[in-house]
C-alpha positions as CSV (number, residue, x, y, z in Angstrom):
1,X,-27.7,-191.7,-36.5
2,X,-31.7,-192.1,-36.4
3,X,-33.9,-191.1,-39.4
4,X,-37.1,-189.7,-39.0
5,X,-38.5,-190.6,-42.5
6,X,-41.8,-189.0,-44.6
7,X,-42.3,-185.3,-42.5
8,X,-44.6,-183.3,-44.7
9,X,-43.5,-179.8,-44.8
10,X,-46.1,-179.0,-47.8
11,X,-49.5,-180.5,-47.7
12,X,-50.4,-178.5,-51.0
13,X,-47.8,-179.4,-53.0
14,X,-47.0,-182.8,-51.3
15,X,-43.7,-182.3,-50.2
16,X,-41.7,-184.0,-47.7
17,X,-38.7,-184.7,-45.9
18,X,-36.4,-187.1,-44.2
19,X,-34.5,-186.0,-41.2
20,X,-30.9,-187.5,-39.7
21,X,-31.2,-186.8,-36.2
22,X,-28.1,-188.1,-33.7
23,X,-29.1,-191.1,-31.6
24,X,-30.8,-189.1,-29.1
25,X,-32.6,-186.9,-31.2
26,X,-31.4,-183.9,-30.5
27,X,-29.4,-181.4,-32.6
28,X,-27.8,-178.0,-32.4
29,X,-29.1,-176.5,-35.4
30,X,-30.6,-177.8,-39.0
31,X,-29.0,-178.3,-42.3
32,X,-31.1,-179.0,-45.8
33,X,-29.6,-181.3,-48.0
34,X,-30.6,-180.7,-51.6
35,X,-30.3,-182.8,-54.5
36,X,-29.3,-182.4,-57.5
37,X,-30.9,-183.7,-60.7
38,X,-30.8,-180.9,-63.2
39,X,-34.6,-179.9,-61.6
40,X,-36.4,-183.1,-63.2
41,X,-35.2,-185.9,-61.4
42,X,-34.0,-187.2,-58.0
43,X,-35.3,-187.3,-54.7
44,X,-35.1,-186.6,-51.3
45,X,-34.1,-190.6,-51.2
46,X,-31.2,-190.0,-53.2
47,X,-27.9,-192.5,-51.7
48,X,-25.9,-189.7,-51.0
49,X,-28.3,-187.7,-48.8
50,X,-27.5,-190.2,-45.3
51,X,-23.7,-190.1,-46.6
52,X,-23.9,-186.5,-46.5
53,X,-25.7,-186.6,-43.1
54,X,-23.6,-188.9,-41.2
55,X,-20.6,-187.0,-40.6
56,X,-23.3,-183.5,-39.7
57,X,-25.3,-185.6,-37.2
58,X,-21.5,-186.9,-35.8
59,X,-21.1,-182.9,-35.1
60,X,-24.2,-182.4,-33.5
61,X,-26.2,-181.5,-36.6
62,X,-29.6,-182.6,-38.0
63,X,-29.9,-182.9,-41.8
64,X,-33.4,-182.7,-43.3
65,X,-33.5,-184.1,-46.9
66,X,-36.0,-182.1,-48.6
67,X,-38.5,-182.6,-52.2
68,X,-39.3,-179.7,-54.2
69,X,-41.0,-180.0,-57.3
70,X,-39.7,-181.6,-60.5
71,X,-40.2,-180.8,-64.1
72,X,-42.2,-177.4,-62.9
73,X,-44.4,-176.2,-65.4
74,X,-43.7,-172.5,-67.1
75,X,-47.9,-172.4,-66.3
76,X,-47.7,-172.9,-62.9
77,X,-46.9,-169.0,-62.6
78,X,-49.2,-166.0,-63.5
79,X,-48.3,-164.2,-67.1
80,X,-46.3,-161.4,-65.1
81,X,-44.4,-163.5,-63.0
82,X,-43.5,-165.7,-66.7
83,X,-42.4,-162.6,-68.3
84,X,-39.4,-161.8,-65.1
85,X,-38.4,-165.3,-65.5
86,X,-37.5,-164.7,-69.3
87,X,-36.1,-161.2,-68.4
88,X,-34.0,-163.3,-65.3
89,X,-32.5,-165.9,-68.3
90,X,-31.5,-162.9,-70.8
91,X,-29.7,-161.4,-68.2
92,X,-28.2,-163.9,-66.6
93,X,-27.0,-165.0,-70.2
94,X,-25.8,-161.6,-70.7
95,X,-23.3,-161.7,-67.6
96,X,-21.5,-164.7,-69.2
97,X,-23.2,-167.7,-67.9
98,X,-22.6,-170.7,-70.1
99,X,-24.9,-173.6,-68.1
100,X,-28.0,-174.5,-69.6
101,X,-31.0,-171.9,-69.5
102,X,-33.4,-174.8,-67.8
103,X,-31.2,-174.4,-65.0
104,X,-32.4,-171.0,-64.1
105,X,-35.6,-170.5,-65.6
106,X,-39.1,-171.6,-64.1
107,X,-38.0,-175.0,-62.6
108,X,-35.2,-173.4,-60.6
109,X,-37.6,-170.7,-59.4
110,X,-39.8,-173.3,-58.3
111,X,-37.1,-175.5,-56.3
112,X,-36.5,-172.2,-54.4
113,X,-40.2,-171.9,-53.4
114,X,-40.1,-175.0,-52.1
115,X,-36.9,-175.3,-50.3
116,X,-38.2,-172.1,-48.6
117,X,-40.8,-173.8,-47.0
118,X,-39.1,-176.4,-46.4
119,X,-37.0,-173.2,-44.2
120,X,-39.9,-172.0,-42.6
121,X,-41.5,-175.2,-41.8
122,X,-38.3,-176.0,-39.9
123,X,-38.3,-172.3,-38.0
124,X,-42.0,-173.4,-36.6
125,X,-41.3,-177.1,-36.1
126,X,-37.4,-177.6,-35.1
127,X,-37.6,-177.6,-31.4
128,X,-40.5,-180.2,-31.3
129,X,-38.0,-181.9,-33.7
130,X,-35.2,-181.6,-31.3
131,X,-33.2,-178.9,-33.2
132,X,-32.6,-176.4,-30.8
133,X,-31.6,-173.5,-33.0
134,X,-33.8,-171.9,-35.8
135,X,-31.1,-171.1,-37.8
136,X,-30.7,-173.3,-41.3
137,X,-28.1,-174.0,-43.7
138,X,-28.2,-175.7,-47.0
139,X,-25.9,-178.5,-48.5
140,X,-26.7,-178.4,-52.2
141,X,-25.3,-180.4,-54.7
142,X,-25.4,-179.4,-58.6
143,X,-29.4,-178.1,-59.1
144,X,-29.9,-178.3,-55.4
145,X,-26.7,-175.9,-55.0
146,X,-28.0,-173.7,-57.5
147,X,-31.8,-173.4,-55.9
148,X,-29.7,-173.1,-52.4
149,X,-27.6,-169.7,-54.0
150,X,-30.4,-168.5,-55.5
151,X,-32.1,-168.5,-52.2
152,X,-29.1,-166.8,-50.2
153,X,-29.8,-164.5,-53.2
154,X,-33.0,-164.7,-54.3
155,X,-34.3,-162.8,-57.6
156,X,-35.9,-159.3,-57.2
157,X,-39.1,-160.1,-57.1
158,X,-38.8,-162.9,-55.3
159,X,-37.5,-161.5,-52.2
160,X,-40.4,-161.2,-50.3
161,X,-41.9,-164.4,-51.0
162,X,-38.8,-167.0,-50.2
163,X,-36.7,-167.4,-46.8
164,X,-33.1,-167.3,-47.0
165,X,-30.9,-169.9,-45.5
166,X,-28.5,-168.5,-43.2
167,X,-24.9,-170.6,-44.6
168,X,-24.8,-172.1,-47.8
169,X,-22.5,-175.2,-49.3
170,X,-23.2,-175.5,-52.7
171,X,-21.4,-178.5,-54.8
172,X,-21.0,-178.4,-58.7
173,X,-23.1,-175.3,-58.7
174,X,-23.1,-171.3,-59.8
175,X,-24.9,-168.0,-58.4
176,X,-27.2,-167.4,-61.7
177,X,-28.3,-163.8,-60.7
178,X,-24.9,-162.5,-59.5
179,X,-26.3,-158.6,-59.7
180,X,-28.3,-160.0,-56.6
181,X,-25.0,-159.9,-54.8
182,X,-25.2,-157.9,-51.8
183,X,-22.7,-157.1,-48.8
184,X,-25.2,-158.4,-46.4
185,X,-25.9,-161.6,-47.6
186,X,-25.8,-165.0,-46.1
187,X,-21.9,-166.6,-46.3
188,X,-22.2,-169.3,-49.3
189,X,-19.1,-172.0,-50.3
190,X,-19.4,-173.0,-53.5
191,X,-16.9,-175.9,-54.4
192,X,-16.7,-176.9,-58.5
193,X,-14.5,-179.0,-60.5
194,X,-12.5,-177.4,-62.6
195,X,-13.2,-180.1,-65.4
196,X,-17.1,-179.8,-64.9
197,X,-18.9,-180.3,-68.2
198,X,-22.2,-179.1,-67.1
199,X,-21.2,-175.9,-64.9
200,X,-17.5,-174.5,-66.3
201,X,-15.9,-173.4,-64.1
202,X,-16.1,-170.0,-65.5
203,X,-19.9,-169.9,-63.9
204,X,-19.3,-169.9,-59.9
205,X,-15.7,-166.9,-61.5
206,X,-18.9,-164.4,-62.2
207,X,-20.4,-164.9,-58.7
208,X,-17.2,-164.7,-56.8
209,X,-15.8,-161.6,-59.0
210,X,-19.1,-160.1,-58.2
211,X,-18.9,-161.0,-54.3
212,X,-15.4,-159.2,-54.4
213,X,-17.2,-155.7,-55.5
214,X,-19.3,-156.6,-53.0
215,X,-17.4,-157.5,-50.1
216,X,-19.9,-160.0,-49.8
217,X,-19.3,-163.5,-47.9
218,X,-19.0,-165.5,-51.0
219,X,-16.4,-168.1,-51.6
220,X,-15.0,-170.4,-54.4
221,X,-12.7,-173.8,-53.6
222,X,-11.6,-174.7,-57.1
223,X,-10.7,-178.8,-57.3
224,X,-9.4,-180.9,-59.9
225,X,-11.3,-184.4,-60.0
226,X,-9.7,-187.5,-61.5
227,X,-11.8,-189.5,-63.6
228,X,-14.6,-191.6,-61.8
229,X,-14.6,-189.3,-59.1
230,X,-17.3,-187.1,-57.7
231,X,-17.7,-183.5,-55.9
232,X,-19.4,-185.4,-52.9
233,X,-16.7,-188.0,-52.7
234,X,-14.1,-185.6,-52.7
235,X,-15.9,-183.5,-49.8
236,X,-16.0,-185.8,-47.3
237,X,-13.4,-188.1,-48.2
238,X,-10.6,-185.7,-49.7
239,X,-8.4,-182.9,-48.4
240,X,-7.7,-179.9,-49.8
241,X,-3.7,-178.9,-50.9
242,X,-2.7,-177.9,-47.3
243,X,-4.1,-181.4,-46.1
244,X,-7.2,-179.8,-44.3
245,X,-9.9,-182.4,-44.8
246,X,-13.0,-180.7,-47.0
247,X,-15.3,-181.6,-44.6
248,X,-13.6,-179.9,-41.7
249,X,-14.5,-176.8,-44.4
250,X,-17.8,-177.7,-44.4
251,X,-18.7,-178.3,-40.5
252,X,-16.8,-174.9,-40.2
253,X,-19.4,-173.1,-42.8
254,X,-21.7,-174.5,-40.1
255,X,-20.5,-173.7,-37.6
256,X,-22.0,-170.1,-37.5
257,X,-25.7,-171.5,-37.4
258,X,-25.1,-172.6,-33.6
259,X,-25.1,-170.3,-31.1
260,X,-23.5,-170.7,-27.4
261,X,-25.4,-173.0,-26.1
């Protein structure tokens, strides 16, 4: 695995990313990883982002670890666009949601403007990167999950203005505008401990029950993590009850961004 480190995908806001390529430097298709860090801290250099990648690029993957924004400012956006964000949290408090407000307010609007393009930069620039499809998934763990659902889903009047990933993993995370749920939408994983003090696991319930109405391509993998243990550990170390390794899960998510080639 070869990492092609510093690629600015956003001159304006400064934003870069790393990319895993396999040792030839050519992939089928792209997957984001974003991390987590409750939208104020982490990085695109965060540990597990190669330990994610490695066993992606072994299946023919590239991984692009991506920066957004951290610690957004509520002035960043125009009064009107200030006032849907508030309306966003008081619903999405309505339908149950128990995680923390700051993890769907301004900051996790502005992680999904950036991850976007992050997207389109890798629609125009993949194939001189060696990524042979334009189809992109995400891997997000925690915030980076959420940002990643919120994209498959993205808030009304934010539609037009972000780029959808087409597959989704999202680790630790929850949909936080489930009435955004539609038939249609890209096919998102979501895999949560049951234990999890900062998203219960009664957060990702609300997005699945509303994918169900749906019939939309939304799934939940509910695991139960002894102490000292971590989502991403579990993922590409562990196996589910039926002794089907997680990852195999994961590369199989992925598996729908490659066509016959």
């Amino acid at each position: 695995m070869k990492c092609v480190p510093d690629i600015v995908f956003d001159p304006e806001q400064n934003l870069a990313l790393d990319l895993y390529l396999p040792d030839d430097l050519s992939a089928s298709a792209c997957v984001i990883y974003a991390h987590g860090g409750d939208f104020t801290s982490g990085g695109r250099d965060d540990p597990d982002a190669a330990y994610v990648a490695a066993p992606l690029v072994e299946a023919g993957f590239a991984v692009a670890s991506v920066s957004y924004r951290l610690k957004a400012k509520a002035d960043t956006y125009e009064q009107q666009d200030k006032e849907r964000i508030e309306a966003y949290k008081l619903r999405s408090a309505k339908v149950g949601l128990t995680l923390s407000s700051k993890l769907y307010g301004h900051r996790f609007i502005a992680a999904m403007e950036d991850i976007s393009r992050a997207i389109e930069f890798l629609w125009v620039e993949g194939k001189r990167l060696g990524i042979r499809q334009r189809k992109v998934g995400l891997f997000g763990v925690a915030s980076g999950g959420i940002a990643g659902l919120g994209l498959a889903y993205p808030p009304t009047h934010w539609g037009h203005r972000v780029s959808q990933p087409d597959a989704v993993v999202a680790l630790g995370a929850a949909i936080v505008q489930p009435w955004r749920i539609v038939p249609d939408g890209p096919t998102c994983m979501m895999i949560n401990d049951v234990n999890d003090e900062l998203v219960d696991i009664a957060d990702p319930q609300i997005g699945v029950a509303r994918a169900e109405t749906q019939d939309a391509p939304i799934t939940l993998r509910e695991v139960e993590l002894g102490p000292h243990a971590s989502l991403t550990d579990l993922v590409l170390d562990g196996a589910d009850a039926q002794g089907v390794p997680y990852i195999q899960h994961v590369l199989d998510q992925f598996a729908r961004l490659v066509d016959d080639e």
